[in-house]
Phi, psi and omega in degrees: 000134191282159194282118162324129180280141160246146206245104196248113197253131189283141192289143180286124152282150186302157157331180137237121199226150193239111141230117181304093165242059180181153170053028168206118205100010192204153173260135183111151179088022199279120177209159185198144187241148166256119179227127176212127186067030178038050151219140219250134158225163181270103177265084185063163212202103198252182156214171156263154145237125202273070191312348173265016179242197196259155171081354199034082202250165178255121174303120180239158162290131148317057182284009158007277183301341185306310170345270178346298163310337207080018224244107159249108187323131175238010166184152179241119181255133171229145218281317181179171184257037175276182208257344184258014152284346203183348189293322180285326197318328202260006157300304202241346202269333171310306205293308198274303170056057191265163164303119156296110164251115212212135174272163218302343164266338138319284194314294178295359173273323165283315164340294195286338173299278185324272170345329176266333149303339168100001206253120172301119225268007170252031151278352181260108177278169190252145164193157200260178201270136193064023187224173210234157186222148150239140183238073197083212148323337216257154167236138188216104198245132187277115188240172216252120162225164205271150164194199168259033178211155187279177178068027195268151205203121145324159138217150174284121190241130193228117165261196161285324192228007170209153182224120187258155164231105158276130201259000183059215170271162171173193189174174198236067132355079171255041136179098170270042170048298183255149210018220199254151147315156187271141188279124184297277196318319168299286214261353158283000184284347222272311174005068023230135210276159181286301205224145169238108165272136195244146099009095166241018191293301196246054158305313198285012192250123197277204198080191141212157176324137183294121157313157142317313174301292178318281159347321148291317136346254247301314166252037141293322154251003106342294183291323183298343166290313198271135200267351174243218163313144207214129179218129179227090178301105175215175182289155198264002188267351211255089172262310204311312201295301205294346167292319155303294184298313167295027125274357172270309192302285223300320192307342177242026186117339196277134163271125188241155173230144183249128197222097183145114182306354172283329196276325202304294203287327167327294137006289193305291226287326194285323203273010185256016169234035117128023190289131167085026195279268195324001194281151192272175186299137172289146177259100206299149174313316164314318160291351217266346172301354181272308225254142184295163188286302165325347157207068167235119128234161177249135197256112154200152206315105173148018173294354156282003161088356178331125185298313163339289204285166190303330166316275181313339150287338186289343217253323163300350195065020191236040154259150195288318198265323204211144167204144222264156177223146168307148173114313200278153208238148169245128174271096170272116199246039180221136195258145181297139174270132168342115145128357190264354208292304152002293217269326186244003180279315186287299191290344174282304167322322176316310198279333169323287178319324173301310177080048177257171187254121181280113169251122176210196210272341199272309194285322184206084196282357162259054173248348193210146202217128171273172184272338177301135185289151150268211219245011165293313199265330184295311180290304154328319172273321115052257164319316192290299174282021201348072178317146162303297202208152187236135162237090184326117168207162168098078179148132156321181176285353190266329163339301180263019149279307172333297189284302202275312185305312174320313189285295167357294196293348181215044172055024205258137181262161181224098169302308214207153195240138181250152164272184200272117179121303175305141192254120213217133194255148176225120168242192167289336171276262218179212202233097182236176160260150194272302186210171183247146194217132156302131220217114189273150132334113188252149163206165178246135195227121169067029196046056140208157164296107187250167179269152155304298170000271186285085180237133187231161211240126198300143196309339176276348215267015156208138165261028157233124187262117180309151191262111170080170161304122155233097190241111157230142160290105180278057194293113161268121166300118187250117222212154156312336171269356188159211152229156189248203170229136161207137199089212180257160152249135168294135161195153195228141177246156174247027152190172170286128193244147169298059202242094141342090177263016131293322174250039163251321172290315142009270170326291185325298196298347196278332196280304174327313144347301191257344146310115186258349165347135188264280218283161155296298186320312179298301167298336134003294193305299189258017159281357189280310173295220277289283208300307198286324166283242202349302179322287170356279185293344183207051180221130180288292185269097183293126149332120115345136155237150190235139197257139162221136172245135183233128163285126189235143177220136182065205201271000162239150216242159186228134179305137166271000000 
């Protein structure tokens, strides 16, 4: 008599689940959770500055929902130190109040966040670029890639059954002034990894990316070209630029001064972990009407048209200490972050008036290098770690529409392009999303975190105080002719308005019309004055208003 078969079912391995609420469909705002075996970590905690809105507060992610889910953070690792990396940590981190793991100019850029907060700073561990941490299941190895700011570090995130590489920010640099080119050898051993979370901003850019080294040349012979005063505008986080420039001033003569409290504390912070040993002795800003024009320059904040920074007081006649003269040349030595173009089109008019000589990425594009891969160093790199599957983040949808046809094109499957919300399973069956959550706008106003929706304008912040509330909703399409509208517009008051919302949608669809916007962010920017004039004409008492627009492609719509 034959043996009864016995049926031996191989045990399901656990999961691996991703959820993104910052930093995909938008640039800025980067956060991602890693969960695994219900243990959870933060893979960097970012901000925005939300330039369309009145004060321009900064937008942090929405973790709301995390209750709801069960999901309690048991650490925050971060990748690097830019602000749109680590600017919510001193925000969000109370809620949690989990171990920081940051390499050492990332730490002290927190350090000093905790410390103006009140926050105790001996959650931040320190770790160096090429050594390993563990967090529950998860091992996590900091691996060294070049960008524009130092210490920037991929990580190998290692379970028992999956090996992810988030890749942060980088570029393939072979010569970044500050620290090393990325080693081929470190990341072909890495071969081949299950998932690449990716970097997607200059997917649609063919090439690669401009060195640092060039850029510096370049701007060495520029300010040596220039016959007055020489002001150079850049991000205050980018020292391989600000390391370039003191070394362009001493070659030609020059003195620098530093003008903005962000590059002052950035400075501060690099040069006491040895950063900057060669940068020349500094000039107080206060001093420098003493110094002949020909050996002036100045590195200062505000290349982005920030109303705030430093740029834009100067531009304004409104520093107390320094004031721009014809003859003297201003550098932007920055690429417009999306949605900023406004914002730097009013301070280049500024400077226009001053009757200074303008140099900028449109005129003289080796003035500046981005950190970001284009789509030469994204396939090299590739090639070292030849990933199973790529999941596109760090970029709008057209970024990320980008990144997956380049990976597509070199056989990498791209399952799913994500959004801010999703909830995403990586199993032996492959990489899908589970569910979508809907993510309201958070920002912080008067040192706390508000939903936008209840946003109120502070009591003081004007002396014509506005009547009420107006939060409308835009869903939009983007066609070969344009963007379009699909669906209704939303709108809600935080009282009753005398508002025709036919012929306010009217309006809308002829101005949608006449738009040529690449971005959501952009088109934000410039439907917003024309909605404010409009509001204007056939409203007694003008509204705040908070505009949202969500881009839909098919039948599914992304938050903008």
């Amino acid at each position: 008599m034959s043996q009864p078969r016995i049926q031996v079912r191989a045990r399901r391995k656990p999961p691996l689940h991703m959820l993104p609420l910052g930093g995909c469909g938008e640039i800025g705002m980067n956060f991602t959770l890693y969960g695994h075996q219900d243990h959870w970590i933060v893979v960097d905690c970012g901000m925005m500055i939300r330039q369309d809105l009145p004060q321009a507060p900064l937008q942090v992610p929405n973790v709301d929902m995390l209750a709801s889910q069960n999901i309690v953070p048991r650490a925050i690792v971060v990748t690097h130190g830019h602000e749109d990396h680590i600017g919510a940590i001193a925000w969000l981190w109370p809620r949690w109040q989990c171990p920081v793991h940051a390499t050492p100019l990332a730490a002290g850029l927190l350090r000093l966040r905790f410390a103006e907060q009140q926050l105790p700073t001996s959650a931040i561990q320190v770790i160096t670029p090429g050594d390993a941490m563990e967090s529950g299941p998860f091992d996590i190895r900091f691996l060294p890639l070049p960008h524009s700011i130092p210490e920037s570090c991929a990580l190998l995130l290692t379970t028992p059954q999956h090996r992810i590489l988030h890749t942060g920010d980088w570029k393939l640099d072979p010569e970044p002034l500050i620290g090393k080119p990325a080693s081929p050898q470190r990341f072909q051993a890495l071969a081949p990894v299950d998932l690449v979370v990716g970097d997607s901003t200059n997917a649609p850019v063919p090439g690669h990316s401009r060195s640092e080294g060039e850029v510096a040349r370049a701007l060495e012979t520029t300010i040596g070209a220039c016959p007055g005063r020489v002001i150079v505008s850049c991000f205050a986080s980018n020292l391989a630029r600000i390391l370039a420039l003191g070394r362009a001033a001493h070659a030609c003569g020059r003195r620098v001064s530093l003008m903005g409290r962000s590059m002052e504390r950035m400075v501060g912070v690099a040069r006491g972990l040895g950063y900057l040993e060669d940068f020349p002795p500094l000039v107080p800003v206060r001093d420098l009407g003493y110094l002949p024009p020909e050996e002036v320059l100045v590195i200062a904040t505000g290349s982005q048209g920030e109303p705030r920074a430093a740029l834009s007081r100067l531009a304004q006649g409104r520093h107390a200490d320094f004031e721009l003269h014809p003859g003297d040349s201003v550098i932007f030595s920055a690429k417009a972050i999306p949605g900023n173009e406004l914002l730097i089109e009013r301070l280049q008019a500024g400077l226009k008036r001053a009757k200074v000589t303008i140099f900028d990425e449109r005129s003289h594009p080796e003035l500046h290098a981005s950190g970001h891969p284009a789509q030469a160093e994204l396939r090299r790199f590739y090639e070292w770690v030849k990933p199973r599957r790529l999941l596109p983040v760090h970029g709008e949808q057209q970024h990320q529409q980008a990144h997956r046809a380049l990976a597509e094109s070199l056989g990498i499957e791209v399952p799913w392009i994500p959004r801010n919300g999703d909830m995403l399973r990586l199993d032996a069956e492959g990489l899908h999303c589970e569910s979508r959550h809907s993510l309201a706008p958070h920002i912080v106003t008067q040192n706390r975190i508000h939903p936008l929706e209840g946003l109120r304008a502070p009591e003081a912040s004007s002396m014509h105080r506005r009547s009420g509330i107006l939060s409308l909703t835009l869903p939009v399409v983007r066609q070969s002719t344009g963007w379009v509208r699909i669906g209704r517009l939303l709108w809600d008051t935080s009282h009753d308005l005398p508002l025709d919302d036919v012929a306010l949608a009217d309006w809308v669809d002829e101005q949608l019309a006449g738009h040529d916007a690449d971005t959501i962010v952009t088109l934000r920017q410039r439907l917003h004055g024309p909605l404010m004039h409009w509001l204007g004409d056939h409203l007694r008492h003008l509204p705040d208003v908070h505009l949202h627009i969500m881009a839909a492609e098919g039948d599914t719509v992304y938050d903008a």
